[in-house]
C-alpha positions in Angstrom: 0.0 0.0 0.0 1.1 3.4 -0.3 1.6 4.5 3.0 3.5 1.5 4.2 5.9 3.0 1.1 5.5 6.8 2.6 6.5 5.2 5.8 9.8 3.4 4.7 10.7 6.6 3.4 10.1 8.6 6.2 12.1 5.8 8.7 14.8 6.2 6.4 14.8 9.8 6.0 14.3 10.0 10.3 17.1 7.0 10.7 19.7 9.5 8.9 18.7 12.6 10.2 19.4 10.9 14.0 22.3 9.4 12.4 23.7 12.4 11.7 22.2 14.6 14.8 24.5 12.2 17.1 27.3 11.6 15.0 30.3 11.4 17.5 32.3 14.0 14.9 34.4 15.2 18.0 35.7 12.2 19.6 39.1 11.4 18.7 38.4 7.6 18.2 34.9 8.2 15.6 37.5 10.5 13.6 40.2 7.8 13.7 37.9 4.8 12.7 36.3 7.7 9.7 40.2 7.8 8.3 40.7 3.7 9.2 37.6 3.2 6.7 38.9 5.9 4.1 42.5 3.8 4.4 40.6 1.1 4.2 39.0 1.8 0.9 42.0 3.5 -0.8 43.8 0.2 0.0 40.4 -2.1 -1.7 40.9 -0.1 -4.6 44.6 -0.3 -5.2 44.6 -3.8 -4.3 41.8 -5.6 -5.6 39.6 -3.6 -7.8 41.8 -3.6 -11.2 43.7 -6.8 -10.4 40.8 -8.8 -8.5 37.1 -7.9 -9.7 37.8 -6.4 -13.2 39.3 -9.8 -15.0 36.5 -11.4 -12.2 33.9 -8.6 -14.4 35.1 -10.3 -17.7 34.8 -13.7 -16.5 31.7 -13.6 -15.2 30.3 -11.9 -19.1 32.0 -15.2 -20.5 29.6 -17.4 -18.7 26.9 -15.1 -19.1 27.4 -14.5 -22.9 29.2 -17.8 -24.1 28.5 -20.7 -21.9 24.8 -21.2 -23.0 22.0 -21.6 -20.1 21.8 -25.5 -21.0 25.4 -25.9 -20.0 25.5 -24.7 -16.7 21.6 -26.4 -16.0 23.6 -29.8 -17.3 26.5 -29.4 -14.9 24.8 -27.3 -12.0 21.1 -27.6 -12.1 18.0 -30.3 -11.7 19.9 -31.9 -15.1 22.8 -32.3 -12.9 23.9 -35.9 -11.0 23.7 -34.2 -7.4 27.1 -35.7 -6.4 29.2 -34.3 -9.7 27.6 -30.7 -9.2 28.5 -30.1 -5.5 32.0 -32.2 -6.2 32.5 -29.6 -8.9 31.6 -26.4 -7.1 33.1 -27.8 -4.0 36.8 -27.7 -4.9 36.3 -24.5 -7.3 38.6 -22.8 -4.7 41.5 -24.9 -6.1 41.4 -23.2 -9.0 40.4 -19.7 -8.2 42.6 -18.0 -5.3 40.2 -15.5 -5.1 38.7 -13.2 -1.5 34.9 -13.5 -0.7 34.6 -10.7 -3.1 36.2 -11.6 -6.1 34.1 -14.7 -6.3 30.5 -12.4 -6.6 30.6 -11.9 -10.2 31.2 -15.2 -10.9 28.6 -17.0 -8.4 25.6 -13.9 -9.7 26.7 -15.5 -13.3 26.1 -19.0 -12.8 22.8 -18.7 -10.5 21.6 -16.5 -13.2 22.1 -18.9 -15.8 20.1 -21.5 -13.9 22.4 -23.2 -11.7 21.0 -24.9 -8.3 20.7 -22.8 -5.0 22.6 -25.4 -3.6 25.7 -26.2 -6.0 25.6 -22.3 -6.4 25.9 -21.5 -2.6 28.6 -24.4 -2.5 30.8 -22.7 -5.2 30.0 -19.5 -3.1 31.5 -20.5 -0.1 34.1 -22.7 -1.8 36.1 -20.0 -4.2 37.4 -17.9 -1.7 37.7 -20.6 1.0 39.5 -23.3 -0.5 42.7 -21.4 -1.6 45.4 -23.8 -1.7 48.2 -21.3 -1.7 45.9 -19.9 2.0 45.5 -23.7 3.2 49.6 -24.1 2.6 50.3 -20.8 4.3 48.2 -21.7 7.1 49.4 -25.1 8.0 52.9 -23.4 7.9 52.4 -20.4 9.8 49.7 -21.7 12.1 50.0 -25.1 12.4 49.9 -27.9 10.5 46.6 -29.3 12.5 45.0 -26.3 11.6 45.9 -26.1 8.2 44.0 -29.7 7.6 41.3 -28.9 9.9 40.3 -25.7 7.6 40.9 -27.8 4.5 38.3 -30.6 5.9 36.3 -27.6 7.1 35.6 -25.5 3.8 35.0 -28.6 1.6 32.4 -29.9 4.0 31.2 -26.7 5.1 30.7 -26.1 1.1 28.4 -29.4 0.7 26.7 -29.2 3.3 25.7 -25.4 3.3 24.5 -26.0 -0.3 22.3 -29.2 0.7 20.4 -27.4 3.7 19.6 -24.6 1.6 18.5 -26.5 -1.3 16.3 -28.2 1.6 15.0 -25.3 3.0 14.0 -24.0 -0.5 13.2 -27.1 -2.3 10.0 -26.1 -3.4 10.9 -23.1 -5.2 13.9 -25.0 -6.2 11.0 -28.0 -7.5 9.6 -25.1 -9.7 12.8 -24.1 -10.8 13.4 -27.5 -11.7 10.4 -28.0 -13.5 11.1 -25.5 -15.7 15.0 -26.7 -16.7 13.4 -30.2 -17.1 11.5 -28.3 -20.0 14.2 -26.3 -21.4 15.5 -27.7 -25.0 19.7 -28.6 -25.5 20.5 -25.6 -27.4 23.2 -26.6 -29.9 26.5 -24.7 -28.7 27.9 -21.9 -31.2 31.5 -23.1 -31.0 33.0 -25.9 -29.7 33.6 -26.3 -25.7 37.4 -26.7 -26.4 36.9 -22.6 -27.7 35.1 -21.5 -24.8 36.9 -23.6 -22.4 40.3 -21.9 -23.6 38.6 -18.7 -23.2 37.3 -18.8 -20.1 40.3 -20.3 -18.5 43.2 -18.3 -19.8 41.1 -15.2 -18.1 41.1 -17.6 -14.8 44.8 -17.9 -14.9 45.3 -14.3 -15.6 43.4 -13.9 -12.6 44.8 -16.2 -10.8 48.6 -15.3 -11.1 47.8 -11.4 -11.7 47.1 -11.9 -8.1 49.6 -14.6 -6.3 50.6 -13.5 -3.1 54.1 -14.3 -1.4 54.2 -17.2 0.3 56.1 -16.8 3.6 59.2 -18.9 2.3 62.0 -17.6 -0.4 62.3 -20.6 -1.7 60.8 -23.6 -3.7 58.0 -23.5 -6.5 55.6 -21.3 -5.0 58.0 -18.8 -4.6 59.5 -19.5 -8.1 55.8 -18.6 -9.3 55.2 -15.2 -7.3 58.2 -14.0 -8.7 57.8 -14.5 -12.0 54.0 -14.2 -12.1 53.9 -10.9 -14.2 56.2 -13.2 -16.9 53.8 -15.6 -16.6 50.3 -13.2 -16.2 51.6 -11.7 -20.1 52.2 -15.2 -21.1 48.8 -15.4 -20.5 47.6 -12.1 -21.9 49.2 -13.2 -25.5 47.4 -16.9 -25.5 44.3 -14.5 -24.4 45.4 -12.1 -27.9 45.0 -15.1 -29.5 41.9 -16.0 -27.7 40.4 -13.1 -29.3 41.3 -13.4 -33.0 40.5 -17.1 -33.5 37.5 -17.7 -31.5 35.7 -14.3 -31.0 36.7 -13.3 -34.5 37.8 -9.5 -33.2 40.0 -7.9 -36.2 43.6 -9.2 -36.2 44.9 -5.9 -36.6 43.6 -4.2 -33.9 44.1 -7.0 -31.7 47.7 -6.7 -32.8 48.0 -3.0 -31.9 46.7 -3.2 -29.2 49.1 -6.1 -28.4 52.0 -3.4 -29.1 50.5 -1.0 -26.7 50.3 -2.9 -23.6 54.3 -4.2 -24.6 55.3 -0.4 -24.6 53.4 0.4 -21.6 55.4 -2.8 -19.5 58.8 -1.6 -21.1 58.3 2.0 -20.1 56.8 1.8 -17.1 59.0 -1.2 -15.8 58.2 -1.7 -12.0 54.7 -0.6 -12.2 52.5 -3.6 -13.3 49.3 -2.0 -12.9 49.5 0.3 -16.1 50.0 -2.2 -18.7 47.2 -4.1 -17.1 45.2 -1.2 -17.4 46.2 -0.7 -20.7 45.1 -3.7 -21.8 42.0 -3.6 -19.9 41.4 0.0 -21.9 42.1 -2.2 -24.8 40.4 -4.6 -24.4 37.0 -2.8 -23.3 37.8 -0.4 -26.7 37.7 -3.6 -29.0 34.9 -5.6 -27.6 32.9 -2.2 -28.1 34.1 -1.4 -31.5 33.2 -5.5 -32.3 29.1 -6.4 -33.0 27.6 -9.3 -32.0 29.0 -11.8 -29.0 32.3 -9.5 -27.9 29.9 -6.2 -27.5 27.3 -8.2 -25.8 29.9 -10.0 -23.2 31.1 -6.1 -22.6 27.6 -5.4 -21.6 26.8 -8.1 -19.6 30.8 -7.5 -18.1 29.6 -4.0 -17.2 26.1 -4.9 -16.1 27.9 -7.3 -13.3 30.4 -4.3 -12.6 27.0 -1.7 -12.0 24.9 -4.5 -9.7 28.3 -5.3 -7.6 31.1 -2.5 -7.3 28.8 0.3 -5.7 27.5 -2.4 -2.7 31.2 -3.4 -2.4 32.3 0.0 -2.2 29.7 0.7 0.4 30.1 -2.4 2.4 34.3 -1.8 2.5 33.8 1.4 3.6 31.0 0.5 6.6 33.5 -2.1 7.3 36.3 -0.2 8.2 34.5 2.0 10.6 33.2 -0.5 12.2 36.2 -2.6 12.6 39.4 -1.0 10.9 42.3 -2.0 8.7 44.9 -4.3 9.6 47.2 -1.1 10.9 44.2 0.6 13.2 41.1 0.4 15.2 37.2 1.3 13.7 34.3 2.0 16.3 35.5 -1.5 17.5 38.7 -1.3 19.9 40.9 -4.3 19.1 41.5 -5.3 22.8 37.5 -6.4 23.0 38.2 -8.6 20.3 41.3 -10.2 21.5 39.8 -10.4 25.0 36.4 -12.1 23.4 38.3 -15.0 21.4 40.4 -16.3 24.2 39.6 -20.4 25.5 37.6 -22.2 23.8 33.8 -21.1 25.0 30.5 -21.4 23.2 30.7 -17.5 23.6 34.2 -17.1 22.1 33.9 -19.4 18.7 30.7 -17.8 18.3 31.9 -14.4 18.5 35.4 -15.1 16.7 32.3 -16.7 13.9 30.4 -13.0 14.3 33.8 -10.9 13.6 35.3 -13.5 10.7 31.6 -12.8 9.1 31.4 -9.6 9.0 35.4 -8.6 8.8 36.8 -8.1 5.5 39.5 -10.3 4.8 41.7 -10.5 1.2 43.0 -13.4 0.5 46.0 -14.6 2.8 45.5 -11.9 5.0 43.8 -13.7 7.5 46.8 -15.8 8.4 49.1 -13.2 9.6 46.0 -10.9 11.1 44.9 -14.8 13.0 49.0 -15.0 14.0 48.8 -11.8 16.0 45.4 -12.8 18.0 46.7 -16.0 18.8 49.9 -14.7 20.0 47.3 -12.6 22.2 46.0 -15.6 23.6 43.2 -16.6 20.7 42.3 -20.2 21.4 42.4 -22.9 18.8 39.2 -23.2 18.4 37.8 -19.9 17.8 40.7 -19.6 15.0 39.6 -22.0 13.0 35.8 -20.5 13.5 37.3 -17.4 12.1 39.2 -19.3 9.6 35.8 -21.0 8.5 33.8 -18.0 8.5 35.8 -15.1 8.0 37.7 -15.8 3.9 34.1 -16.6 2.6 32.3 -13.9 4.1 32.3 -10.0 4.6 30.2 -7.1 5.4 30.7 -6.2 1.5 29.8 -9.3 0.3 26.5 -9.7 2.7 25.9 -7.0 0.7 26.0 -8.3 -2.7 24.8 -11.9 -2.2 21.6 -10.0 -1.1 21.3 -8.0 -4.5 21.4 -11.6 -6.0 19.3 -13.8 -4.3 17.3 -11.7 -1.8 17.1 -10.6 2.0 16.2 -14.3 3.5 18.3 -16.5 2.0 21.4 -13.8 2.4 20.3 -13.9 6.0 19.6 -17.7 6.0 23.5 -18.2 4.1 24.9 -16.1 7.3 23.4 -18.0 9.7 24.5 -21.4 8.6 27.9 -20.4 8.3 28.5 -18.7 11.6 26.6 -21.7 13.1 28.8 -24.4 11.2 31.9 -22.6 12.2 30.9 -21.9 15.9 30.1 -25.4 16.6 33.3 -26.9 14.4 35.1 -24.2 16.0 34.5 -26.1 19.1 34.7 -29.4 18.4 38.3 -28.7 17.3 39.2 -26.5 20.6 38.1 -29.7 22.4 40.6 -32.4 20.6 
């Protein structure tokens, strides 16, 4: 009805006005935690904005424009042998060492193209939790018991996250069912081998763009950090090639474009980011100029970017007043926190579950920001809840799994994986 719509508007308008009206602007800490957040945000966008989300943009169009809906309902929905799909988007995090945020793009692109709630939500949790390079820097750092326990932990918590809310929902999930049951194989335009290549080779460029350093200076994962700009443009050429043979984009201006990210690396030597900008520039410049398949992947690249980027923005930025960076304090004084995770209580896991949920961790951040509270006297236990909880969730992606699948299951998602983590939290404090 109209009023209840006049009233929404007027709380909103009355919940900022009071906002604002008590806003603690002269206390030294509320201005602190105000420049923690803007750090904060400056950092997001350095760090993970060009690198992480915009290939994460471009990869999330290549499902959406050039794996066809039948594909993804054959592999991840009611066509789908239950125990292949949930295998498959329970070990996705193998492949993509991505942060809970990263991963959005690519989860809004699958649901949308008619995967299951369930093997959905698993790949949801999954990406960002199963990151090998994390797990190895974990058991290293932290343990080796608690590197295994959070490799055990994020598979299952994966599978069995996806299967309770595929039961809670299963009768809109029936419906949805019903209706893939009904939809016609649709002959693919190219063959799999074409969009497999492409879809990958932006993966690995994803992937190694972004390999952090492992804690070692030696042996192969150091070899690849090292090298992983040679080895991101060896990449970026199979990707050149990517886009002349199979999405038919003009040879010469793939070519010159080619020429102008290779000047860009050899004069701006040390600085990565501008030849990957360059190329991005490029690359947005040519799927434009290009009708057909590359213009409409550009649009449905830029129509994730719209739904996504401004509730991440928001939600980093909320974050950090709330609870900080990794050099300062939010709202949130540190010293509750470490004095609220120590033992192994019912009260401590679920509250090291609460902060992991809603903190925003990138990816192998956690371990050295989980070092410094258990050298503060963090139990066991409550680590690994944070461990469980915290990579796969974040105040910024809350946020955007909302957009995508709506207020209750967001809330329902939440629930389940600050329960799952509180109780396994325990159950390893207790061994």
């Amino acid at each position: 009805m109209e009023w209840k719509k006049e009233i929404r508007i007027f709380a909103w308008l009355l919940g900022f006005f009071l906002l604002v009206y008590f806003m603690p602007v002269e206390t030294e800490r509320f201005r602190n935690a105000v420049f923690e957040a803007l750090r904060l945000t400056k950092w997001y966008a350095q760090e993970h904005v060009l690198l992480c989300l915009v290939p994460a943009f471009f990869i999330a169009g290549v499902i959406a424009v050039f794996v066809s809906q039948g594909s993804v309902i054959k592999y991840f929905g009611a066509k789908a042998k239950k125990w292949k799909a949930y295998l498959v988007a329970s070990v996705s995090g193998t492949i993509l060492a991505v942060c809970s945020c990263t991963i959005l793009p690519l989860f809004s692109s699958i649901h949308k193209r008619g995967a299951g709630l369930g093997p959905a939500i698993a790949f949801l949790y999954s990406g960002p939790a199963i990151n090998i390079l994390a797990i190895i820097l974990t058991a290293r750092v932290l343990g080796f018991e608690l590197g295994i326990a959070r490799i055990i932990g994020a598979v299952g918590f994966s599978i069995v996250i996806g299967l309770i809310m595929s039961f809670i929902y299963r009768k809109e999930e029936a419906e949805r069912a019903e209706q893939q049951m009904n939809f016609p194989e649709m002959p693919s335009v190219r063959p799999m081998w074409q969009t497999a290549f492409h879809f990958f080779v932006l993966v690995f460029i994803l992937v190694f763009a972004n390999w952090g350093k492992p804690d070692s200076d030696e042996g192969f994962f150091y070899w690849l950090w090292a090298n992983k700009w040679y080895i991101t443009a060896a990449f970026g050429f199979l990707f050149s090639y990517s886009l002349v043979r199979i999405l038919k984009i003009k040879t010469l201006y793939v070519v010159i474009s080619v020429i102008l990210v290779v000047i860009s690396a050899l004069v701006f030597q040390g600085n990565p980011l501008v030849p990957f900008v360059v190329a991005t520039v490029a690359l947005t410049i040519l799927t434009l100029l290009t009708q057909d398949e590359p213009r409409e992947w550009l649009y449905e690249s830029w129509g994730f970017t719209k739904q996504i980027l401004p509730l991440l923005g928001a939600g980093v930025l909320l974050a950090g007043i709330l609870l900080g960076s990794s050099d300062g304090e939010g709202l949130i004084p540190n010293q509750w926190v470490m004095s609220l995770v120590g033992g192994n209580s019912l009260f401590s896991n679920f509250f090291a579950s609460i902060f992991g949920a809603f903190m925003y961790f990138a990816t192998l951040t956690e371990v050295p920001i989980l070092q410094g509270l258990i050298s503060a006297g963090m139990g066991k236990g409550p680590a690994l809840a944070l461990l469980l909880a915290g990579p796969s969730l974040s105040l910024p992606n809350i946020l955007v799994i909302r957009s995508v699948i709506g207020t209750q299951k967001t809330v329902v998602y939440t629930i389940l994986v600050v329960s799952m983590a509180t109780i396994t939290g325990i159950f390893f404090g207790s061994i």
